[in-house]
TIMITOR-114524 format. One record per residue: residue in one letter; x, y, z of N, C-alpha, C in turn. Coordinates in Angstrom, 3 decimals. Layout:
N
code, n.x, n.y, n.z, ca.x, ca.y, ca.z, c.x, c.y, c.z
A, X, Y, Z, X, Y, Z, X, Y, Z
...
***
This chain:
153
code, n.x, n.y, n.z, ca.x, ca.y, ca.z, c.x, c.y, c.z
X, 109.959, 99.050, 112.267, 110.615, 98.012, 113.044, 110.382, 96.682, 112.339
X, 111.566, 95.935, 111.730, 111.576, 94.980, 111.506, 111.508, 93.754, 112.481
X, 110.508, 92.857, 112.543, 110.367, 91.554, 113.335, 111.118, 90.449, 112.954
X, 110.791, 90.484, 111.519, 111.400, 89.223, 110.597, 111.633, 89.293, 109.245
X, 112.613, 89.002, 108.924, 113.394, 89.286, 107.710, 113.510, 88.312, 106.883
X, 113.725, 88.141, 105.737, 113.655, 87.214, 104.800, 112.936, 86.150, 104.545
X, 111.376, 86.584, 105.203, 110.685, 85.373, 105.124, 110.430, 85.102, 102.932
X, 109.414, 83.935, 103.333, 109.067, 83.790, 101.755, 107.688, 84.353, 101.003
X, 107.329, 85.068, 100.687, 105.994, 85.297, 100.315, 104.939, 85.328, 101.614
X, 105.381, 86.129, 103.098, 104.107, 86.437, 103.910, 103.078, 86.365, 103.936
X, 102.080, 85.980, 103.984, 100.384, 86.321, 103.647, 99.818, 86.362, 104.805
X, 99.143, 85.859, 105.699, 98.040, 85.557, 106.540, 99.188, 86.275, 107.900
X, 98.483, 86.932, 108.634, 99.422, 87.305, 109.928, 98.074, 87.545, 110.817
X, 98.525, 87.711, 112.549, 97.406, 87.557, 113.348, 98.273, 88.171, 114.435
X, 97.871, 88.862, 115.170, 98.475, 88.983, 116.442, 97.569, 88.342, 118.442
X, 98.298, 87.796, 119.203, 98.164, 87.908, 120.263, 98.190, 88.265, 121.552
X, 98.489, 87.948, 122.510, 99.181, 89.169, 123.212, 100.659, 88.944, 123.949
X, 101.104, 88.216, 122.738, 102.361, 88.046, 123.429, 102.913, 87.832, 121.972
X, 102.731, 87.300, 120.775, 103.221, 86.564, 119.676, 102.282, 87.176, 118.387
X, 103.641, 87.539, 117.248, 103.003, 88.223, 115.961, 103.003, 86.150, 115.583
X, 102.013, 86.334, 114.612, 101.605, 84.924, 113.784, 101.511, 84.703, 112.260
X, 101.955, 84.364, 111.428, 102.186, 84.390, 109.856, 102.418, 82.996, 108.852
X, 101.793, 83.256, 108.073, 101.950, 82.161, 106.525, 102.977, 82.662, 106.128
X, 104.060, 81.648, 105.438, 104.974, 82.128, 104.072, 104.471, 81.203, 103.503
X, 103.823, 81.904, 102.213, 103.018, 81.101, 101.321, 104.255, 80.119, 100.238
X, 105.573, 80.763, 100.359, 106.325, 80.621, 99.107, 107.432, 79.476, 100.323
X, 107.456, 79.377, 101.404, 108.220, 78.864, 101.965, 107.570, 77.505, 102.622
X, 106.055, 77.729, 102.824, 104.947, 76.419, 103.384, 104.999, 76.298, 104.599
X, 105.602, 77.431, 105.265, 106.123, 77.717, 107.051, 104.737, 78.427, 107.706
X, 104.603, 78.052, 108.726, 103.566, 79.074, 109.617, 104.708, 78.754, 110.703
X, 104.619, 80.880, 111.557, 106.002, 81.132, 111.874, 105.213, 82.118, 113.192
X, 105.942, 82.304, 113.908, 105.416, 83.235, 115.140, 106.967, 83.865, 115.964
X, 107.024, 85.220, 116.172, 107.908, 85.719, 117.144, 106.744, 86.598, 117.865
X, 108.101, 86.619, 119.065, 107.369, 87.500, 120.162, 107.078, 89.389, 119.488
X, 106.371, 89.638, 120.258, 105.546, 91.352, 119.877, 106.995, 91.790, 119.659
X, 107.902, 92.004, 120.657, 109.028, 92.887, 120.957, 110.317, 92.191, 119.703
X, 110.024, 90.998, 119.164, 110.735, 90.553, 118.210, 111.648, 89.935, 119.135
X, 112.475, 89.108, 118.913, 113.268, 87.930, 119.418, 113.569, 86.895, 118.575
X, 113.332, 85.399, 119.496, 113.492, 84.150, 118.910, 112.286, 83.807, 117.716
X, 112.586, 83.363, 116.682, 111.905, 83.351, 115.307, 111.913, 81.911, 115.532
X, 109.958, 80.940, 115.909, 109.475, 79.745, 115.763, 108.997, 79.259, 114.614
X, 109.673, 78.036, 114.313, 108.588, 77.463, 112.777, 107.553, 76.582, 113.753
X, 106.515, 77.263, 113.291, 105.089, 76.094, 113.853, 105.201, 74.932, 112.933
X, 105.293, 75.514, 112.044, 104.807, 74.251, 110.954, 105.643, 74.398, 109.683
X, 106.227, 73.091, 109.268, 107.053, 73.446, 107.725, 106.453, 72.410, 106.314
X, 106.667, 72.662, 105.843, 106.486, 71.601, 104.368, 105.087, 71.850, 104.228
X, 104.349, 72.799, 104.180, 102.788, 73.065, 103.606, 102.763, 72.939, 102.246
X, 101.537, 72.890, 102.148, 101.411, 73.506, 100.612, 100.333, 74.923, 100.679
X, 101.722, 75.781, 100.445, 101.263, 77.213, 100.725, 100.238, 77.667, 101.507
X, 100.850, 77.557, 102.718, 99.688, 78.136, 103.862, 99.179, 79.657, 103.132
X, 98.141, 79.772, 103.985, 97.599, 81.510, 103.308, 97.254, 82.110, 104.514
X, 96.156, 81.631, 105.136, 95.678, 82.879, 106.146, 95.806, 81.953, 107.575
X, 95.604, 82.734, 108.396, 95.927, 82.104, 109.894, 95.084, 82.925, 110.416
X, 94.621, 82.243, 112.101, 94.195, 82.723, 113.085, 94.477, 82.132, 114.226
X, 94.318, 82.645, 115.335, 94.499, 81.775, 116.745, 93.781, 82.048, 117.562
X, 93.584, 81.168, 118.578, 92.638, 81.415, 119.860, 93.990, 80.880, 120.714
X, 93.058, 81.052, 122.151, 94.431, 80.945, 123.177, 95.027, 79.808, 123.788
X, 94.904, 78.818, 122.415, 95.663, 77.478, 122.516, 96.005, 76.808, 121.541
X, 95.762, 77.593, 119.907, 96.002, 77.226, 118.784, 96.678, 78.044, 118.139
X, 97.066, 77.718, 116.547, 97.016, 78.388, 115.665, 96.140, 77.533, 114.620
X, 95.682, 78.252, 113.754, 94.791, 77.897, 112.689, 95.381, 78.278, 110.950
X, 95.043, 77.376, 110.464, 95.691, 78.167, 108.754, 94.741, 77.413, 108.033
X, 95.042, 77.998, 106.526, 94.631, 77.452, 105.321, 95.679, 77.183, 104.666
X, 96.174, 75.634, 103.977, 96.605, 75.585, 102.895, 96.166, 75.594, 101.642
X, 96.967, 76.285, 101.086, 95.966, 76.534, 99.189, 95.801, 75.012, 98.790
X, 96.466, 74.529, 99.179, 96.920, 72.807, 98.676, 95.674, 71.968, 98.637
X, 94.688, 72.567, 99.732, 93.282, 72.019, 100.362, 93.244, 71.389, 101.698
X, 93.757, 71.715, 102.639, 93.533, 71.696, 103.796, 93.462, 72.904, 104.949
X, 92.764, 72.259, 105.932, 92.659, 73.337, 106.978, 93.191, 72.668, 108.114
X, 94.417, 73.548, 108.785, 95.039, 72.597, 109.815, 94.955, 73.797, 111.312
X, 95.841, 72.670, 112.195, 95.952, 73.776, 113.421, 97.175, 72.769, 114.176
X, 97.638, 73.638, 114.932, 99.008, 73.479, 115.917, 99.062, 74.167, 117.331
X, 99.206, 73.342, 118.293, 99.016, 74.023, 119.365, 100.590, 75.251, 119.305
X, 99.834, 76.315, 120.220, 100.750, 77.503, 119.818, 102.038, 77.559, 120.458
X, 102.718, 76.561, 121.680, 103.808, 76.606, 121.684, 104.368, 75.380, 120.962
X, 103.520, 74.910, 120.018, 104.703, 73.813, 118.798, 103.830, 72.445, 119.247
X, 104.208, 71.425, 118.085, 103.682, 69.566, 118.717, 103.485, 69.720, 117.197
X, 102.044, 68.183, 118.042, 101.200, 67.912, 116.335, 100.761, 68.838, 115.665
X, 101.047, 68.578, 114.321, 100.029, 69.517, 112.919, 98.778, 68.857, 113.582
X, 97.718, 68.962, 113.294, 96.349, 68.304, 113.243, 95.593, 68.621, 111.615
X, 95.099, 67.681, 110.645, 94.275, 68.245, 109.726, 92.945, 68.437, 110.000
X, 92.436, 69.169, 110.185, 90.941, 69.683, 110.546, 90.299, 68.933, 109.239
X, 90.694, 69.749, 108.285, 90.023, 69.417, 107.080, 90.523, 69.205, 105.741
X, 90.314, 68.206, 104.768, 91.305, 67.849, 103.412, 90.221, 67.778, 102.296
X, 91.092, 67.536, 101.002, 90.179, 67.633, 99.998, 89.487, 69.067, 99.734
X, 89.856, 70.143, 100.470, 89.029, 71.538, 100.303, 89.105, 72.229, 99.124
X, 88.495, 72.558, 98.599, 88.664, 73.233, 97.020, 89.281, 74.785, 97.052
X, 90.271, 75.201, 97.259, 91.413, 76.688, 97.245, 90.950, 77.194, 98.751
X, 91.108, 76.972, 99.723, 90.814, 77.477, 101.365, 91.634, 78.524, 101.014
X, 90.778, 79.411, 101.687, 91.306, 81.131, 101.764, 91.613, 81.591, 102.994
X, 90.282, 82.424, 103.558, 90.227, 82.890, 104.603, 89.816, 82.338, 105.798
X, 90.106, 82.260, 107.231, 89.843, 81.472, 108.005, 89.369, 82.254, 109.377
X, 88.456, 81.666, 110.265, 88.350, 82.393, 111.649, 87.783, 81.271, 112.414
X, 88.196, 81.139, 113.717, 87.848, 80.467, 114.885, 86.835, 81.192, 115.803
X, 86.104, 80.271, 116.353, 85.291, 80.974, 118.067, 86.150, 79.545, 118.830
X, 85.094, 79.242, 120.222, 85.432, 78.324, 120.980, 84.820, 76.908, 120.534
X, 84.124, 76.562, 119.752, 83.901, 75.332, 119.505, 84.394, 75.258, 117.911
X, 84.142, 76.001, 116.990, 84.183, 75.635, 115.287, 85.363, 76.451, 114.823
X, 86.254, 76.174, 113.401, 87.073, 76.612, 112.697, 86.161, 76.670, 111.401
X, 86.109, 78.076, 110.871, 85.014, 78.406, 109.790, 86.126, 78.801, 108.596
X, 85.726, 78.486, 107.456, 86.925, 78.796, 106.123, 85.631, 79.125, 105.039
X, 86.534, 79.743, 104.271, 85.934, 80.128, 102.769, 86.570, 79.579, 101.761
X, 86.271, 79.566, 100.106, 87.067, 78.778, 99.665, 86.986, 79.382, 98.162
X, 87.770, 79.138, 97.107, 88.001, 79.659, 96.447, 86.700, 78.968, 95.139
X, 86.615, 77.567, 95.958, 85.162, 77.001, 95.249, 84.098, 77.643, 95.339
X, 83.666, 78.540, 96.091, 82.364, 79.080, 96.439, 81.525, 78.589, 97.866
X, 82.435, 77.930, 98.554, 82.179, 77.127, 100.006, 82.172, 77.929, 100.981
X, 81.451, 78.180, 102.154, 81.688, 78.675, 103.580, 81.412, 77.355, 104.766
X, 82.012, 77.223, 104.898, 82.322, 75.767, 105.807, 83.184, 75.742, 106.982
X, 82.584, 74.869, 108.178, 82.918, 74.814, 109.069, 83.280, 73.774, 109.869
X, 84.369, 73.220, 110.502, 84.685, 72.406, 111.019, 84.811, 72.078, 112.859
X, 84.331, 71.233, 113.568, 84.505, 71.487, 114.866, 85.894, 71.160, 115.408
X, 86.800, 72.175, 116.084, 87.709, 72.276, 116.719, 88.396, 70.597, 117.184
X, 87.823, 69.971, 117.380, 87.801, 69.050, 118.538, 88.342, 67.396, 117.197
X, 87.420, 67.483, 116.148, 87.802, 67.021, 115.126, 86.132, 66.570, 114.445
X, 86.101, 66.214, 113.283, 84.343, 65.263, 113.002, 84.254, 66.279, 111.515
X, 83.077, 65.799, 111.439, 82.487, 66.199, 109.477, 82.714, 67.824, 109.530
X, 82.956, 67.917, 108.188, 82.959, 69.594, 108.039, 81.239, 69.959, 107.767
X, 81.207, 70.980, 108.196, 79.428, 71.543, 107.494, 79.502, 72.572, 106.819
X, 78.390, 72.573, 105.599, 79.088, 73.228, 104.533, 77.494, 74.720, 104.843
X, 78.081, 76.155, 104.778, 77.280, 76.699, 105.880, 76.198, 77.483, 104.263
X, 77.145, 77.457, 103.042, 76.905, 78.558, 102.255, 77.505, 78.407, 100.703
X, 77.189, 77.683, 99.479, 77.340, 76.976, 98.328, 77.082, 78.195, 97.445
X, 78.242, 77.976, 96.687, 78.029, 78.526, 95.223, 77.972, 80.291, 95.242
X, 79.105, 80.850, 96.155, 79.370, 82.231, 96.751, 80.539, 82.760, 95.318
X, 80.501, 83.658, 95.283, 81.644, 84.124, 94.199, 82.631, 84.836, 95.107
X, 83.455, 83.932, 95.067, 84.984, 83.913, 95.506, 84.354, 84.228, 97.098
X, 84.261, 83.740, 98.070, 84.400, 84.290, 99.003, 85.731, 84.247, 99.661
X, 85.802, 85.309, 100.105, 87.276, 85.715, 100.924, 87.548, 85.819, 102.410
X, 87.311, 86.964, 102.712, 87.516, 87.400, 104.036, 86.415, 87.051, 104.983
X, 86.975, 86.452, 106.208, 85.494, 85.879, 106.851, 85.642, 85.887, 108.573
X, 84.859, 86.388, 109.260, 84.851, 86.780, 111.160, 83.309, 85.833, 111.246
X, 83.224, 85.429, 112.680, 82.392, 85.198, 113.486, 82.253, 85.879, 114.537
X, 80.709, 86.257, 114.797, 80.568, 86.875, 116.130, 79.854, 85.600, 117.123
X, 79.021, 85.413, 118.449, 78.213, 84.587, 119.033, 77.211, 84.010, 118.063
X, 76.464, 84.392, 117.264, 75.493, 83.522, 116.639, 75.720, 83.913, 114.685
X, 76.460, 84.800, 114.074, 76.316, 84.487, 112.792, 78.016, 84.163, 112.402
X, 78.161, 83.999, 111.093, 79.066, 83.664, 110.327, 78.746, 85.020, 108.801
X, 80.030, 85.878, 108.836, 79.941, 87.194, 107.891, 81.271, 86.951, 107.102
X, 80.977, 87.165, 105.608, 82.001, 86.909, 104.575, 82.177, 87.983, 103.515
X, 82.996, 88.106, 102.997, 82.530, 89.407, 101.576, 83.108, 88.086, 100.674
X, 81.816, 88.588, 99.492, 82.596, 88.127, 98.086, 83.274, 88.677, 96.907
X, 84.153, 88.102, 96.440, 85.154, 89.440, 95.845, 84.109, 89.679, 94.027
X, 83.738, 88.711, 93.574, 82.793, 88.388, 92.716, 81.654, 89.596, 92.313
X, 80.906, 89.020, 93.670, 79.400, 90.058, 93.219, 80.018, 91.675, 94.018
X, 80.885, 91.883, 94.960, 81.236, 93.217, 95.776, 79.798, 92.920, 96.783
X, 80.018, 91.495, 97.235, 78.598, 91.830, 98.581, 79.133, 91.375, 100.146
X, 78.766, 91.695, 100.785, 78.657, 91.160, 102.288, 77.682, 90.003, 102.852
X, 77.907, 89.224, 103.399, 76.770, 88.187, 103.637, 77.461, 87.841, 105.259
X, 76.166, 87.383, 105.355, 76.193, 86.987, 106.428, 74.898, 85.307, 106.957
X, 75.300, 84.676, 107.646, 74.577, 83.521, 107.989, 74.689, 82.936, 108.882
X, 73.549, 82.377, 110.224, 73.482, 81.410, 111.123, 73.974, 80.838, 111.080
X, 75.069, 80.737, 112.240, 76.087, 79.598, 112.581, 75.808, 78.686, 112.472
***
């Protein structure tokens, strides 16, 4: 079952319980239709190549490769920049207070939702990529060494 067709270079997708969620890295769109497929939303246009996304149940969240980390409330408005200047933002995950990213610099860093300084959780990682939060840690793999890590929020 096709949802959406002709996007540009897909990357980052997320689901909720009502709305599939996606980067076109080649188009700079973060895009959302309903589960059952329907009306096709641009959250956001003119990026510089969004990559990964996430949402909680009043956002969406992304990475642009460009070096920022942004968010949009999920039925549409302001972009917000969480965070700029980021050295290749990859992978991304939210809880209820922080937006946590990895970076292609070797960064695991975290920003509070709300807006204020980023904190930098974890320096000099080889490539970290993929990254979840549970209640008290922050867990990443690096594509580099082939390890798992993990660290206090």
């Amino acid at each position: 079952i096709i949802l959406a067709s002709a996007q540009s270079n897909p990357s980052g997708i997320v689901v909720d319980s009502t709305h599939v969620y996606w980067t076109n890295v080649g188009g700079g769109q973060v895009m959302k239709i309903p589960l059952g497929g329907g009306t096709l939303v641009t959250l956001a246009s003119a990026m510089s190549s969004p990559f990964d996304i996430v949402v909680d149940s009043t956002h969406a969240y992304w990475t642009n490769s460009g070096g920022e980390v942004m968010m949009v409330p999920l039925a549409g408005g302001t972009l917000v920049t969480l965070a700029s200047a980021v050295n290749g933002p990859l992978a991304i995950a939210v809880d209820s207070t922080h937006v946590y990213w990895t970076s292609s610099g070797g960064e695991v860093k975290k920003t509070p939702i709300v807006g204020g300084a980023s904190i930098t959780l974890a320096l000099a990682q080889s490539t970290p990529s993929g990254i979840v939060v549970d209640s008290t840690h922050v867990y990443w793999t690096n594509w580099g060494t082939d390890d798992v890590v993990k660290v206090p929020k």
